[in-house]
PyMOL Python script that loads the backbone (N, CA, C, O; Angstrom):
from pymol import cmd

cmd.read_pdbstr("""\
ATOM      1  N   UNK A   1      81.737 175.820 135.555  1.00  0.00           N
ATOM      2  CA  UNK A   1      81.564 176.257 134.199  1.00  0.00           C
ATOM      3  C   UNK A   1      82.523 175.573 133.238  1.00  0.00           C
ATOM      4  O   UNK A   1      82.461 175.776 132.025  1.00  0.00           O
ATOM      5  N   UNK A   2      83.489 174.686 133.849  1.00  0.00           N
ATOM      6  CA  UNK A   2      84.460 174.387 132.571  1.00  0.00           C
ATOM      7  C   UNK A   2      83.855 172.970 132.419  1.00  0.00           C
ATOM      8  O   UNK A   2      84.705 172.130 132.121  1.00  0.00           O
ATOM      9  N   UNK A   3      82.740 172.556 132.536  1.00  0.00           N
ATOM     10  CA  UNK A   3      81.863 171.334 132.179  1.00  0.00           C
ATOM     11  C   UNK A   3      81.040 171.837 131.041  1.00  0.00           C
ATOM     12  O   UNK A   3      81.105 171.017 130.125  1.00  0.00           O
ATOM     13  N   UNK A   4      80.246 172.924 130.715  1.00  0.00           N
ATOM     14  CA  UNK A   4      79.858 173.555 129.907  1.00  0.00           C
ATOM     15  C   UNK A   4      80.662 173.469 128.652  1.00  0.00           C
ATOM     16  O   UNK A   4      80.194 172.653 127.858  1.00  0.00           O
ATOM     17  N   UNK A   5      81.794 174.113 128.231  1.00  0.00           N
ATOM     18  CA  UNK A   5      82.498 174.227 127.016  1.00  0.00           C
ATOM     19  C   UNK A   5      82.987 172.618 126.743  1.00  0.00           C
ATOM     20  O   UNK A   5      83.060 171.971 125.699  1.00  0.00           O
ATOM     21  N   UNK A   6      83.247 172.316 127.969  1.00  0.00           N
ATOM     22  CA  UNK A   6      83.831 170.670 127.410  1.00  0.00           C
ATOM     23  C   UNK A   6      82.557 169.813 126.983  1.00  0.00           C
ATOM     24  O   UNK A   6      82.654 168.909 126.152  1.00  0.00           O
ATOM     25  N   UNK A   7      81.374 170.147 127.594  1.00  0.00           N
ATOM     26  CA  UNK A   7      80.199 169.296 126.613  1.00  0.00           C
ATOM     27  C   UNK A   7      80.066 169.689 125.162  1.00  0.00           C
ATOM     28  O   UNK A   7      79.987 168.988 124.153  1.00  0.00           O
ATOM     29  N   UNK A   8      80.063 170.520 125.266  1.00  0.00           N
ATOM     30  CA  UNK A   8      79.992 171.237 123.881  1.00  0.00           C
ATOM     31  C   UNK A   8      80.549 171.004 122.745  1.00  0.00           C
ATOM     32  O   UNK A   8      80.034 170.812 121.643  1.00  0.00           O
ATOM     33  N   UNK A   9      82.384 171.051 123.294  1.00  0.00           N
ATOM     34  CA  UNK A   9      83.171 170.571 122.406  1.00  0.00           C
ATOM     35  C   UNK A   9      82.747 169.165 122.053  1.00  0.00           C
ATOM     36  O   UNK A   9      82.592 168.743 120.907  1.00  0.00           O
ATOM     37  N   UNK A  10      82.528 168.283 123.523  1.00  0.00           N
ATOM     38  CA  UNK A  10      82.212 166.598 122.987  1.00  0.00           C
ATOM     39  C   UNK A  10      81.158 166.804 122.192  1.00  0.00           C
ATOM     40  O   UNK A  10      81.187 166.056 121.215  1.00  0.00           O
ATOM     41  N   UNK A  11      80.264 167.503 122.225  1.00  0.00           N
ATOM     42  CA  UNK A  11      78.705 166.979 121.370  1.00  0.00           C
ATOM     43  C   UNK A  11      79.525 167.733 119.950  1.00  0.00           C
ATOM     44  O   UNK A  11      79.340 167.126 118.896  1.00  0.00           O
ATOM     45  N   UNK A  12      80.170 168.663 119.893  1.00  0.00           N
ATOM     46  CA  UNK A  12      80.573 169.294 118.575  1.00  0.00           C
ATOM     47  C   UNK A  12      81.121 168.431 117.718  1.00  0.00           C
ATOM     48  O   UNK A  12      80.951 168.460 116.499  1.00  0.00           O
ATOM     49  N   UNK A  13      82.058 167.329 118.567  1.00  0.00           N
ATOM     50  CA  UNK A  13      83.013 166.017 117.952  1.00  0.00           C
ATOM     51  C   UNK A  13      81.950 165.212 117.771  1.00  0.00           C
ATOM     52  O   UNK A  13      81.767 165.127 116.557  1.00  0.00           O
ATOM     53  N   UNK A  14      81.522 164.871 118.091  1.00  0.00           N
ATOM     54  CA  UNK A  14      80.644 163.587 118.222  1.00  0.00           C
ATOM     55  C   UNK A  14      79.665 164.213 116.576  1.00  0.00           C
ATOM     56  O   UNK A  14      79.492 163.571 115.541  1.00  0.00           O
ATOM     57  N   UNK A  15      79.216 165.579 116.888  1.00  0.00           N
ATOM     58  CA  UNK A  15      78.501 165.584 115.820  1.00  0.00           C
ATOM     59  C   UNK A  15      79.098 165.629 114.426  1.00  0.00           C
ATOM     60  O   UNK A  15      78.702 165.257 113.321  1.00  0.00           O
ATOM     61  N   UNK A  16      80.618 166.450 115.054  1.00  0.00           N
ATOM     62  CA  UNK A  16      81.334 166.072 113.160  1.00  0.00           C
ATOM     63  C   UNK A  16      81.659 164.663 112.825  1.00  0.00           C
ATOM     64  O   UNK A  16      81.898 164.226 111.700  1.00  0.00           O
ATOM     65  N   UNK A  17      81.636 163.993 113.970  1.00  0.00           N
ATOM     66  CA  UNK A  17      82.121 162.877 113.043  1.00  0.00           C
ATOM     67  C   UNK A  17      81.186 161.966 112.747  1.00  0.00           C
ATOM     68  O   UNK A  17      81.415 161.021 111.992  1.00  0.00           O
ATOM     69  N   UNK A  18      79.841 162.213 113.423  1.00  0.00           N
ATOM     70  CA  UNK A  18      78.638 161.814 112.669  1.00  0.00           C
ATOM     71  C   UNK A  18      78.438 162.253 111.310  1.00  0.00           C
ATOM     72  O   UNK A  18      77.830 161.548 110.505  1.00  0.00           O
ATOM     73  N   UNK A  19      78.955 163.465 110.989  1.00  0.00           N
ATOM     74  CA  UNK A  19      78.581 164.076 109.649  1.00  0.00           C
ATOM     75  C   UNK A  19      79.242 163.531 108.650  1.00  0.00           C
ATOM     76  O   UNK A  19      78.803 163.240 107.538  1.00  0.00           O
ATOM     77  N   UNK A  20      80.831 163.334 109.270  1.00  0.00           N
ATOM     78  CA  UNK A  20      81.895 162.951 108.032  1.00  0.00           C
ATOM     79  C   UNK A  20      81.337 161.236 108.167  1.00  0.00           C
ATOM     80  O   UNK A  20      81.691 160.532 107.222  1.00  0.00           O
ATOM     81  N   UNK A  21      80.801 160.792 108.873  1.00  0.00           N
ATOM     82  CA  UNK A  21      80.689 159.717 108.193  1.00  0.00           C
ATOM     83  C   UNK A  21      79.505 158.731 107.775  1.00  0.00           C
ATOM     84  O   UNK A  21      79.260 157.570 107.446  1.00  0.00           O
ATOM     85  N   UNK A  22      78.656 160.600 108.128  1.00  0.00           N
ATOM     86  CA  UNK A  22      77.407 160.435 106.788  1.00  0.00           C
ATOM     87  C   UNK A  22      78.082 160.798 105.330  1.00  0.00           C
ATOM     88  O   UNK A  22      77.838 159.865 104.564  1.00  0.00           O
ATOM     89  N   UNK A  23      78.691 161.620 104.813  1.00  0.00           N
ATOM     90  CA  UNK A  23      79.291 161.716 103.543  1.00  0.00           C
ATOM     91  C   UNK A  23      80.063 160.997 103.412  1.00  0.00           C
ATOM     92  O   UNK A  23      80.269 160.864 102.206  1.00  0.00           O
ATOM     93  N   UNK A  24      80.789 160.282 104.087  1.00  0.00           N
ATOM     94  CA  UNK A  24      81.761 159.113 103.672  1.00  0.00           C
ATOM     95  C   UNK A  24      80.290 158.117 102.878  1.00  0.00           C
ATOM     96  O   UNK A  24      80.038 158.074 101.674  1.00  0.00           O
ATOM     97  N   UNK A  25      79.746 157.619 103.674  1.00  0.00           N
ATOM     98  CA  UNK A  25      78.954 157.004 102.977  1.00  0.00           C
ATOM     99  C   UNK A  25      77.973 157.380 101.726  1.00  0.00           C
ATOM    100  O   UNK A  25      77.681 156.711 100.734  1.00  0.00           O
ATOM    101  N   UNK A  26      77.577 158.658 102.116  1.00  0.00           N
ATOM    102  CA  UNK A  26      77.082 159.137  99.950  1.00  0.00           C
ATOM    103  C   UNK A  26      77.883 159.295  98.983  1.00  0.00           C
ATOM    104  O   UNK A  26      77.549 159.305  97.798  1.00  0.00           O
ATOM    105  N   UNK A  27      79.435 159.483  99.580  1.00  0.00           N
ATOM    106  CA  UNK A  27      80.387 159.533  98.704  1.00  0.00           C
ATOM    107  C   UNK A  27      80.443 158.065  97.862  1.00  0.00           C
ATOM    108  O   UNK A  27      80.255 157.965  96.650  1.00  0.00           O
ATOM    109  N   UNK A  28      80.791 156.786  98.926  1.00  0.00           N
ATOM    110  CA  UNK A  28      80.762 155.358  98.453  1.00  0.00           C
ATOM    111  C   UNK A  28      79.486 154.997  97.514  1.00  0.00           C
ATOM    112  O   UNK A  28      79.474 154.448  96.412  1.00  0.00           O
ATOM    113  N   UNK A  29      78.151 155.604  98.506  1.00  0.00           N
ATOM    114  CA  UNK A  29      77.063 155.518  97.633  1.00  0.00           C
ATOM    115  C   UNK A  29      76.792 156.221  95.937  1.00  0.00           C
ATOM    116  O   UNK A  29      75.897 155.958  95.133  1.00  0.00           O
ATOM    117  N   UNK A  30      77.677 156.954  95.852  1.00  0.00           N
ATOM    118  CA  UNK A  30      77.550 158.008  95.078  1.00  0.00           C
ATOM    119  C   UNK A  30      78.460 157.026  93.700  1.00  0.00           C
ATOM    120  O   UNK A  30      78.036 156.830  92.561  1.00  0.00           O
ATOM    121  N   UNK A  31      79.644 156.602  94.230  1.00  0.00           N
ATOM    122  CA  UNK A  31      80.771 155.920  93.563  1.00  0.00           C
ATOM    123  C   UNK A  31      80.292 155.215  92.992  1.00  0.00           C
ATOM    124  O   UNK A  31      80.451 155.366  91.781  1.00  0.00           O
ATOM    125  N   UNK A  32      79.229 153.756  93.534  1.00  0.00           N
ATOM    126  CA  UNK A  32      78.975 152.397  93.857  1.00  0.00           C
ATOM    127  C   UNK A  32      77.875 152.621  92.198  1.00  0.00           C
ATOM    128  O   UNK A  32      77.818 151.851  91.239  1.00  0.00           O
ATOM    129  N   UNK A  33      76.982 154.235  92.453  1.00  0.00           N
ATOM    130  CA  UNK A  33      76.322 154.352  91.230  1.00  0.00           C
ATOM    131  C   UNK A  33      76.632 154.580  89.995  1.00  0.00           C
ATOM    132  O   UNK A  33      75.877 154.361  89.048  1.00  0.00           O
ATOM    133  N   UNK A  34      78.078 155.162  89.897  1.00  0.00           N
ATOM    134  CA  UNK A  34      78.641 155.780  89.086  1.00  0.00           C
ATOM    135  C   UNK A  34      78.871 154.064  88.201  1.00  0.00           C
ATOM    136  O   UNK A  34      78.538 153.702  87.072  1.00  0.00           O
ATOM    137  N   UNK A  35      79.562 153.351  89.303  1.00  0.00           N
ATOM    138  CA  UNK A  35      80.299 152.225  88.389  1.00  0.00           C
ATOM    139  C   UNK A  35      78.854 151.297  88.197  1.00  0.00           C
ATOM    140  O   UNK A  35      79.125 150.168  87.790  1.00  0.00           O
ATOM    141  N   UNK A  36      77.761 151.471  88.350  1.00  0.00           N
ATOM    142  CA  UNK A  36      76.760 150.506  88.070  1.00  0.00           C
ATOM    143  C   UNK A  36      76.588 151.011  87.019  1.00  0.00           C
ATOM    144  O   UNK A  36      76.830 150.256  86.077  1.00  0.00           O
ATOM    145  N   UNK A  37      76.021 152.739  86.567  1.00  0.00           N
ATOM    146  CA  UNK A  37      75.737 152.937  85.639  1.00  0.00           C
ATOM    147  C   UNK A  37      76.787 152.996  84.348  1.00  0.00           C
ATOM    148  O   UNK A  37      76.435 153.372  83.229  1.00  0.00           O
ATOM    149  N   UNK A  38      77.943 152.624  84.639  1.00  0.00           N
ATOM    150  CA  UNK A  38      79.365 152.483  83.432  1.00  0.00           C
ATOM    151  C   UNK A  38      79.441 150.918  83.493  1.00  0.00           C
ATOM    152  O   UNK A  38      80.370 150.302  82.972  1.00  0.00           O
ATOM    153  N   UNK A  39      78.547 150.394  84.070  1.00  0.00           N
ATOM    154  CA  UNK A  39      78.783 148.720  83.453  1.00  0.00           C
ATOM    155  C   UNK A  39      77.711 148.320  82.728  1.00  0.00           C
ATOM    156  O   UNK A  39      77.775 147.401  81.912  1.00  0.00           O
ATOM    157  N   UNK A  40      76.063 149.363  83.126  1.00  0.00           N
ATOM    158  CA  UNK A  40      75.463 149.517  82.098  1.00  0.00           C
ATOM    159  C   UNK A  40      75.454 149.724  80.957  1.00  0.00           C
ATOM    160  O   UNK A  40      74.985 149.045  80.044  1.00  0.00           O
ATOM    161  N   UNK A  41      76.205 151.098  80.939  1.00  0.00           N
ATOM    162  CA  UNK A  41      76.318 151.287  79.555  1.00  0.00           C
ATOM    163  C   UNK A  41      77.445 150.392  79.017  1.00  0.00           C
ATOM    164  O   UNK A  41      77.299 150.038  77.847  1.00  0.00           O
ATOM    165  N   UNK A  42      78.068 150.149  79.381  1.00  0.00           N
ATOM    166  CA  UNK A  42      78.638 149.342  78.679  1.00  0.00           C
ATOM    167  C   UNK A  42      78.094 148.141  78.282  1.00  0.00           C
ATOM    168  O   UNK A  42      78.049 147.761  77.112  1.00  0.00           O
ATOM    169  N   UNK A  43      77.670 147.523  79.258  1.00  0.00           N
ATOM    170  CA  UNK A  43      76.661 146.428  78.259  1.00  0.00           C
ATOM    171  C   UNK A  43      75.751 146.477  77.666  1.00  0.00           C
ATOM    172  O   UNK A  43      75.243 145.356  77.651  1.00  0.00           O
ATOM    173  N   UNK A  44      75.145 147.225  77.073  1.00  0.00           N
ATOM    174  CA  UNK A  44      74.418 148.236  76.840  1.00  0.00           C
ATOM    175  C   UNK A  44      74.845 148.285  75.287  1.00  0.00           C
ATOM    176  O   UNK A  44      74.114 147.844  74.400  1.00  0.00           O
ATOM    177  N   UNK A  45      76.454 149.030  74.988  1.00  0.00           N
ATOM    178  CA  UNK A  45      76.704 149.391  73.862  1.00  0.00           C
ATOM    179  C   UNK A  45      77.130 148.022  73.482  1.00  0.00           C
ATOM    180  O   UNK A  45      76.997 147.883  72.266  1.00  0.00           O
ATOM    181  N   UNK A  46      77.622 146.884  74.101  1.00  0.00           N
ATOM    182  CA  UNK A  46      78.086 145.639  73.469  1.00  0.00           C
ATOM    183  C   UNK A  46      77.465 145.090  72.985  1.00  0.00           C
ATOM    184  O   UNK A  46      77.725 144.640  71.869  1.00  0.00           O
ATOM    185  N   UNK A  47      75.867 144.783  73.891  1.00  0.00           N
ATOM    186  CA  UNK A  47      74.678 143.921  73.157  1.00  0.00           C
ATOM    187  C   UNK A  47      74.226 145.023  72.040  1.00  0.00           C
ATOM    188  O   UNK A  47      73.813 144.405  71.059  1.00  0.00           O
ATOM    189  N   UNK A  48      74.166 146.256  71.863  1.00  0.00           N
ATOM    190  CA  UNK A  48      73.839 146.886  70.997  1.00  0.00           C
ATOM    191  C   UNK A  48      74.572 146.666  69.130  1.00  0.00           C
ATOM    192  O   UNK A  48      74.170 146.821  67.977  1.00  0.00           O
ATOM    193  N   UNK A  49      76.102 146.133  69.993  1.00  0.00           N
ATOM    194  CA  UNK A  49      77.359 146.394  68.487  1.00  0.00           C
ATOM    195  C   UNK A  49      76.936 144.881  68.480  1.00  0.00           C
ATOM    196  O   UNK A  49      76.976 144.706  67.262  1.00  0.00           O
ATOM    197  N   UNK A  50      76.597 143.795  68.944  1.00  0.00           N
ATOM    198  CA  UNK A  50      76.779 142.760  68.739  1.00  0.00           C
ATOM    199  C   UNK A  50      75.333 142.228  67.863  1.00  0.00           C
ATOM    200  O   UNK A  50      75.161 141.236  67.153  1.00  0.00           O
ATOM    201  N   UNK A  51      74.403 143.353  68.256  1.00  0.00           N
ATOM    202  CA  UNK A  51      72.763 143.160  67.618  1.00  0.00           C
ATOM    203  C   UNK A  51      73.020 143.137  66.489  1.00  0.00           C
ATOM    204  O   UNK A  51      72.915 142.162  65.746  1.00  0.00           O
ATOM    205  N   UNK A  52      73.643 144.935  66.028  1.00  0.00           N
ATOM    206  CA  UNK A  52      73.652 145.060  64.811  1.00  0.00           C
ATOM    207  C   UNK A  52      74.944 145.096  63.860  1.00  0.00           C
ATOM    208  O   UNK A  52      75.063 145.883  62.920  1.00  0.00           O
ATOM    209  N   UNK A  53      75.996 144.034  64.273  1.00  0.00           N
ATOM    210  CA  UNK A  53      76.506 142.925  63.590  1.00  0.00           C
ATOM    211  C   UNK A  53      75.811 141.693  63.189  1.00  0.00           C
ATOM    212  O   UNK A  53      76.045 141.160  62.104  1.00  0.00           O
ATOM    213  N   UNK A  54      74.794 141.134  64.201  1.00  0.00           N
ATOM    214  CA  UNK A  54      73.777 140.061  63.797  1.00  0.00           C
ATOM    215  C   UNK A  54      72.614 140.156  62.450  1.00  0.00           C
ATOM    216  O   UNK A  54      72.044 139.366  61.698  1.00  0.00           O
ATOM    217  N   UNK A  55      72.670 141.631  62.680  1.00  0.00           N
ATOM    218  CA  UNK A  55      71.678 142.262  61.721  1.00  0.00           C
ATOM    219  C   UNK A  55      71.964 142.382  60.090  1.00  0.00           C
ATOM    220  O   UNK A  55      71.261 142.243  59.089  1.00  0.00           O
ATOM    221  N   UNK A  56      73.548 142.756  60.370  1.00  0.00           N
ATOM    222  CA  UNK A  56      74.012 143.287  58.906  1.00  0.00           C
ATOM    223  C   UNK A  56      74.438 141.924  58.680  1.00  0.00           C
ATOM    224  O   UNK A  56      74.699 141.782  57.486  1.00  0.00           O
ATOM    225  N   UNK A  57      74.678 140.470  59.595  1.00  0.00           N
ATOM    226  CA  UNK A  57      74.785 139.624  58.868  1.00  0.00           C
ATOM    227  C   UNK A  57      73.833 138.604  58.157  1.00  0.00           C
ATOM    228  O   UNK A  57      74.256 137.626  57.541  1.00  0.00           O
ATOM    229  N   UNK A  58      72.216 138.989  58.328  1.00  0.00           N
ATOM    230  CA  UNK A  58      71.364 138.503  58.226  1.00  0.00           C
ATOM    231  C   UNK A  58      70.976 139.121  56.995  1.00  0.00           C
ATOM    232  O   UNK A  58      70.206 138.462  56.297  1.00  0.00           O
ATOM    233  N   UNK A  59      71.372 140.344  56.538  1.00  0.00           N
ATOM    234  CA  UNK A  59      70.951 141.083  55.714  1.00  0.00           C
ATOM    235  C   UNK A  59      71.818 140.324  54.273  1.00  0.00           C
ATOM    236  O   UNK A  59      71.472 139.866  53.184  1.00  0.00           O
ATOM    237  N   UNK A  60      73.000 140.500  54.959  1.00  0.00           N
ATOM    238  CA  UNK A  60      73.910 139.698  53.847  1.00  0.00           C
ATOM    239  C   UNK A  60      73.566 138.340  53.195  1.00  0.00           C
ATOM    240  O   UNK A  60      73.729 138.099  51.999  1.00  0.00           O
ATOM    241  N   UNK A  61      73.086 137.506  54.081  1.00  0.00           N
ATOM    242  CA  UNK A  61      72.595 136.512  53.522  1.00  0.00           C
ATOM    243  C   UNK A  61      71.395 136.416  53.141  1.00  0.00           C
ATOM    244  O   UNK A  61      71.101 135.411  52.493  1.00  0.00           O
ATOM    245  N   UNK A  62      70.517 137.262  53.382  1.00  0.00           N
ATOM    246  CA  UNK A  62      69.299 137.255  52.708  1.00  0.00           C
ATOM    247  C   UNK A  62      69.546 138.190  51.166  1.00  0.00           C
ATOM    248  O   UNK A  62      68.900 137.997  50.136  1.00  0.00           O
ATOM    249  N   UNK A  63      70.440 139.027  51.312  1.00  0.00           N
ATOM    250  CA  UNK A  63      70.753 139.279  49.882  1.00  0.00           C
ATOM    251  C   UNK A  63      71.315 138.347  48.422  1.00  0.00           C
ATOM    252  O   UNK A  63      71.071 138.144  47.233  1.00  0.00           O
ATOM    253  N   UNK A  64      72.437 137.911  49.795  1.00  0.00           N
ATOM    254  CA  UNK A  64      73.102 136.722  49.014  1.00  0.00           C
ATOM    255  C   UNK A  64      72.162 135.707  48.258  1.00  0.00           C
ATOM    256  O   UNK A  64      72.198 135.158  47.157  1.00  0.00           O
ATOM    257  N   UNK A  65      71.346 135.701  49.286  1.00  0.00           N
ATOM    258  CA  UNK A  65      70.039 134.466  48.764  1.00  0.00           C
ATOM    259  C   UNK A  65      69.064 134.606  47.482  1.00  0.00           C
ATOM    260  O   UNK A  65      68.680 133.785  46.650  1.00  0.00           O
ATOM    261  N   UNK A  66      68.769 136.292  47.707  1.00  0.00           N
ATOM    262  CA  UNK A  66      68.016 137.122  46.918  1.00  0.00           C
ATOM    263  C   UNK A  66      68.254 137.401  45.565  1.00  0.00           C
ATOM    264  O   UNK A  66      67.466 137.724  44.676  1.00  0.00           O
ATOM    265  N   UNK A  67      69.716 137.190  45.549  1.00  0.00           N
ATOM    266  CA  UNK A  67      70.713 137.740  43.921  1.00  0.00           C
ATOM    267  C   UNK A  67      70.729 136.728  43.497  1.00  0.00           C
ATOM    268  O   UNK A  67      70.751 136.840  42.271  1.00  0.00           O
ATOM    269  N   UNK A  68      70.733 134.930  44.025  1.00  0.00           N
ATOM    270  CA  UNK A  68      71.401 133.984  43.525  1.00  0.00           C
ATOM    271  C   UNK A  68      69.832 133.321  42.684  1.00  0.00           C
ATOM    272  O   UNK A  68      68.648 133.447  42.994  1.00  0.00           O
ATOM    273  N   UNK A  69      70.450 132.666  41.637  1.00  0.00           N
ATOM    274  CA  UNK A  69      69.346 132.264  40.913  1.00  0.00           C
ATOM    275  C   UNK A  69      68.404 131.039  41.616  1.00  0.00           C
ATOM    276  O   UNK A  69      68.820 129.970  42.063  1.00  0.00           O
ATOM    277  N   UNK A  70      66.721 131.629  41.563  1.00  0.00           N
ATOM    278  CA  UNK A  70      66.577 130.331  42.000  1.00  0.00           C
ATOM    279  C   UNK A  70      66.666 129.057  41.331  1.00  0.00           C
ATOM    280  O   UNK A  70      66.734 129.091  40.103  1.00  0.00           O
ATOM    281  N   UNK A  71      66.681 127.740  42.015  1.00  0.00           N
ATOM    282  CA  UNK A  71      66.875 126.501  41.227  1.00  0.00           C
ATOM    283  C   UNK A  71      65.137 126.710  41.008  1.00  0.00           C
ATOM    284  O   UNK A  71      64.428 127.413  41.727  1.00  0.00           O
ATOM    285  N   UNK A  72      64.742 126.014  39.985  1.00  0.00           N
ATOM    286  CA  UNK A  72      63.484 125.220  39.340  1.00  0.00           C
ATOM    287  C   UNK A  72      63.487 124.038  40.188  1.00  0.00           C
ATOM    288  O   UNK A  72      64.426 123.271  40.405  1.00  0.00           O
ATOM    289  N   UNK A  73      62.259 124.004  40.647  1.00  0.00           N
ATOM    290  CA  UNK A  73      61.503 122.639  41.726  1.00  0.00           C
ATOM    291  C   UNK A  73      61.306 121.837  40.865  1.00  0.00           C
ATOM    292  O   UNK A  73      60.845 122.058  39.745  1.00  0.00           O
ATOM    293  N   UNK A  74      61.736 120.552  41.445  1.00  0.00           N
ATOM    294  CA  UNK A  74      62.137 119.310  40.622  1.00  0.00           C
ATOM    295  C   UNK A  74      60.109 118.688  40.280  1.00  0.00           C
ATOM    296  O   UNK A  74      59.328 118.454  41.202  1.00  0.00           O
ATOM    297  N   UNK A  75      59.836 118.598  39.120  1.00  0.00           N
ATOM    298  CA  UNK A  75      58.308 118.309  38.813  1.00  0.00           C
ATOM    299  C   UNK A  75      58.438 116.727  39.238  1.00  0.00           C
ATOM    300  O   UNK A  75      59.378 115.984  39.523  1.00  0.00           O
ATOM    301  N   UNK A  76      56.998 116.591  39.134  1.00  0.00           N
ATOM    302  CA  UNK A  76      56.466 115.259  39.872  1.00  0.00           C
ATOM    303  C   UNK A  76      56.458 114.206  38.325  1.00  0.00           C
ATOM    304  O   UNK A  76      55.947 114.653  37.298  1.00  0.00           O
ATOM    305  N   UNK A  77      57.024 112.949  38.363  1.00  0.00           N
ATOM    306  CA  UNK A  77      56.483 112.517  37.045  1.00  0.00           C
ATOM    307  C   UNK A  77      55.054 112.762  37.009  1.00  0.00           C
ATOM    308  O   UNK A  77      54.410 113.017  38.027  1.00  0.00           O
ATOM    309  N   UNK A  78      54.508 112.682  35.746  1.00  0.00           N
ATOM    310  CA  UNK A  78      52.985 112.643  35.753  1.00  0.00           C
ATOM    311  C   UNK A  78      52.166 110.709  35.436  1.00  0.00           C
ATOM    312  O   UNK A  78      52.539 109.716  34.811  1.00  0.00           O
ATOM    313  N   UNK A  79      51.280 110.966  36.060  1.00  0.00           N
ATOM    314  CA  UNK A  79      51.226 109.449  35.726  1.00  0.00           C
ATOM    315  C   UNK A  79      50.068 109.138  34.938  1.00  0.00           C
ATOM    316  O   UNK A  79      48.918 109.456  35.241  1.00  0.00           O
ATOM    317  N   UNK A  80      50.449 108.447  33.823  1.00  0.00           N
ATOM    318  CA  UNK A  80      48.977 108.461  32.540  1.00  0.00           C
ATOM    319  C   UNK A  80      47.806 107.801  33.157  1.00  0.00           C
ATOM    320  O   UNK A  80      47.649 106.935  34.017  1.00  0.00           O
ATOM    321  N   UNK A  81      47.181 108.392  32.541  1.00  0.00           N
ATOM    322  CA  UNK A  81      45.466 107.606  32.866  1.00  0.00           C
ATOM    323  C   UNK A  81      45.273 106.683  32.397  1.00  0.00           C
ATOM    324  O   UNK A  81      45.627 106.466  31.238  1.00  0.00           O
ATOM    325  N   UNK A  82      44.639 105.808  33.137  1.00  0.00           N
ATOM    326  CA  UNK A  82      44.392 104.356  33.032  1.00  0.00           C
ATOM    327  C   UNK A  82      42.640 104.653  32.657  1.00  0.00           C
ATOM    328  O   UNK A  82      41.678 105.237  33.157  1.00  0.00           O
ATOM    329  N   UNK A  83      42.897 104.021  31.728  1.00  0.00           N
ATOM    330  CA  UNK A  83      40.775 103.922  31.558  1.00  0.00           C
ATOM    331  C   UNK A  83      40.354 102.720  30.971  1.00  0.00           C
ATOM    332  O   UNK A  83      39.154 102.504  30.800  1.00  0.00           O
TER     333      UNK A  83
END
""", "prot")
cmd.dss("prot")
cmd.show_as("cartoon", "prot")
cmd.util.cbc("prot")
cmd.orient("prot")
């Protein structure tokens, strides 16, 4: 009978440390997502601040463009009729 409790105990070990190092690994897995989704967002908010800096500078110069007087298009000489 003292083969009995000692299997037991082994399959008991064997099975915790199957367990701890199933959660070791969702833990890493768990981590691995955390920092994917914080490099997302972060690039994310950069291409976002960097859009609409592109934006407000496009705006500026189309204003700039908009306020400034236009020049008058240079006319064609005209050329007299020959008859």
């Amino acid at each position: 009978m003292n083969k009995a409790p000692s299997r037991i105990s082994a399959a008991r070990r064997n099975a915790e440390t199957i367990l701890s190092q199933s959660r070791q690994r969702q833990q890493s897995f768990k981590a691995d997502q955390e920092r994917e989704r914080d490099a997302m967002m972060e690039k994310t908010t950069r291409l976002r601040e960097l859009r609409l800096a592109k934006e407000a500078e496009e705006k500026a110069v189309a204003d700039a463009e908009a306020s400034a007087p236009a020049a008058p298009k240079p006319r064609k000489p005209r050329r007299s009729k020959q008859t």
